[in-house]
LUMRO-460107 format. One record per residue (C-alpha): residue number from 1; x, y, z. Coordinates in pm, whole numbers. Layout:
<pt num="NUM" c1="X" c2="Y" c3="Z"/>
...
END
This chain:
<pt num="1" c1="-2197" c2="605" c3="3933"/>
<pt num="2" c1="-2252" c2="616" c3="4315"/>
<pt num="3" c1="-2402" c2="306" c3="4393"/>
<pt num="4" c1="-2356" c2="-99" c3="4277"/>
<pt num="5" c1="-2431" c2="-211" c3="3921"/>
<pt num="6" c1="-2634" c2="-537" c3="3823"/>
<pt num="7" c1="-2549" c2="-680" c3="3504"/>
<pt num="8" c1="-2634" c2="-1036" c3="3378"/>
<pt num="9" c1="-2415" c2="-1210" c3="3087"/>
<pt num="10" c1="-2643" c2="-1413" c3="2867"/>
<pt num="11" c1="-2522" c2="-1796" c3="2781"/>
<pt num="12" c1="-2245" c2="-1763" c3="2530"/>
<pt num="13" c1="-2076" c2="-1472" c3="2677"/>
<pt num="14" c1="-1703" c2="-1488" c3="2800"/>
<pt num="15" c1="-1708" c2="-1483" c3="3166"/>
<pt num="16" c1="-1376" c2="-1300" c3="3161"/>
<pt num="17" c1="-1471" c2="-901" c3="3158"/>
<pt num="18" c1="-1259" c2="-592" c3="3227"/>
<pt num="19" c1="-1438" c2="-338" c3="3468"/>
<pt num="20" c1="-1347" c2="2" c3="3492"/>
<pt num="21" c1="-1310" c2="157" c3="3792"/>
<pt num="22" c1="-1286" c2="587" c3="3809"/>
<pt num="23" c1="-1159" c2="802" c3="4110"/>
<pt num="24" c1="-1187" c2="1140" c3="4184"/>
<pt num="25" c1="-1064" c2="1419" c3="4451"/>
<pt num="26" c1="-838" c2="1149" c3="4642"/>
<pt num="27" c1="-554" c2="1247" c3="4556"/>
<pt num="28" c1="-314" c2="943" c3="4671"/>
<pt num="29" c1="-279" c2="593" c3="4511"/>
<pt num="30" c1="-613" c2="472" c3="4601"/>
<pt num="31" c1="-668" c2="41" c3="4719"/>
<pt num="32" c1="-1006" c2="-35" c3="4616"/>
<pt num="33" c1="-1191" c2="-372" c3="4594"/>
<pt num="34" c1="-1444" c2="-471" c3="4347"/>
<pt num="35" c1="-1671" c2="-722" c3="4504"/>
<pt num="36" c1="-1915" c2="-960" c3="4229"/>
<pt num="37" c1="-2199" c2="-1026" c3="4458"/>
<pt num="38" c1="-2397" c2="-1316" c3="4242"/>
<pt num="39" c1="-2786" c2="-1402" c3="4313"/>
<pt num="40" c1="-2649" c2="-1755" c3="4361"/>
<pt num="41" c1="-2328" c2="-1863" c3="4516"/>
<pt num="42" c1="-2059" c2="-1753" c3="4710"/>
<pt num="43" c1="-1901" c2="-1377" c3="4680"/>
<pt num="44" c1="-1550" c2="-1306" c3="4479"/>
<pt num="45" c1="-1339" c2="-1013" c3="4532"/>
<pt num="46" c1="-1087" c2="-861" c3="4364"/>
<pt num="47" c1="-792" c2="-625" c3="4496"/>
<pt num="48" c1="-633" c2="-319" c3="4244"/>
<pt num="49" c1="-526" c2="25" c3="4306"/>
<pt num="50" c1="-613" c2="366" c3="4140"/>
<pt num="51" c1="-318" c2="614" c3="4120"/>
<pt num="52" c1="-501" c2="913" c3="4153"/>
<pt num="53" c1="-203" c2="1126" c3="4214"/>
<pt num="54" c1="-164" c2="1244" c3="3906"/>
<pt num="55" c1="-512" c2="1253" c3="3693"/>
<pt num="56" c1="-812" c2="1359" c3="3855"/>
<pt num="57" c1="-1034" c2="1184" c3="3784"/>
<pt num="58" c1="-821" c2="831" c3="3736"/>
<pt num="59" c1="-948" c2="532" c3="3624"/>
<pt num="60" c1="-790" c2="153" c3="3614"/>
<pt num="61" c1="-890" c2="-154" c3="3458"/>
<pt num="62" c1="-993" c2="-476" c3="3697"/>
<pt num="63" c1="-963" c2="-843" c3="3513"/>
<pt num="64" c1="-1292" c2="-1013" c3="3641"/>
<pt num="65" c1="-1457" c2="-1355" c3="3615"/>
<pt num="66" c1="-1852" c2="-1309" c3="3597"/>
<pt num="67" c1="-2090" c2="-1589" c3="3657"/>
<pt num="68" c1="-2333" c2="-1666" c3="3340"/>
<pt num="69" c1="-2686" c2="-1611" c3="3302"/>
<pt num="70" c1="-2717" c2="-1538" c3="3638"/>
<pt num="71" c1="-2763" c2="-1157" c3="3809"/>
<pt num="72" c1="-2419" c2="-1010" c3="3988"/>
<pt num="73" c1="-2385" c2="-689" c3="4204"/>
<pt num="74" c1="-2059" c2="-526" c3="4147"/>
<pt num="75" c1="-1969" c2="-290" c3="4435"/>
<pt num="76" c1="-1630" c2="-134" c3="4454"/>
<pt num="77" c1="-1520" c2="54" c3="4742"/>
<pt num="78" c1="-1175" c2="154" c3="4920"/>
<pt num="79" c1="-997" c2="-78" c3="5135"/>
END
């Protein structure tokens, strides 16, 4: 996917998610950043890297909090 993603976690949900994050054709360890971009509230960010030395594309797992019953962008990009 090219572009942010919108999600909203009903009441009841855990607020701790795993997102996956996939790079292709940079072939370096890449830093990325997911931002959670809530309709309410402040902005969190998170900081992980992709190692995308070796698999093409690579992916890696980010440990996220996400608001509840509420609407959140998620936009990664490279730092």
């Amino acid at each position: 996917m090219l572009g942010p993603v919108s999600v909203i976690l009903p009441a009841g949900t855990n607020p701790s998610q795993t997102i996956q994050v996939r790079a292709r054709d940079f072939g370096s360890v890449v830093p990325i950043r997911v931002r959670l971009v809530p309709e309410s509230g402040d902005a969190t960010t998170y900081d992980a890297t992709i190692d995308n030395t070796v698999n093409n594309p690579a992916t890696t797992n980010v440990p996220v909090t996400l608001p509840i019953n509420t609407g959140v962008r998620i936009e990664v990009f490279t730092r």
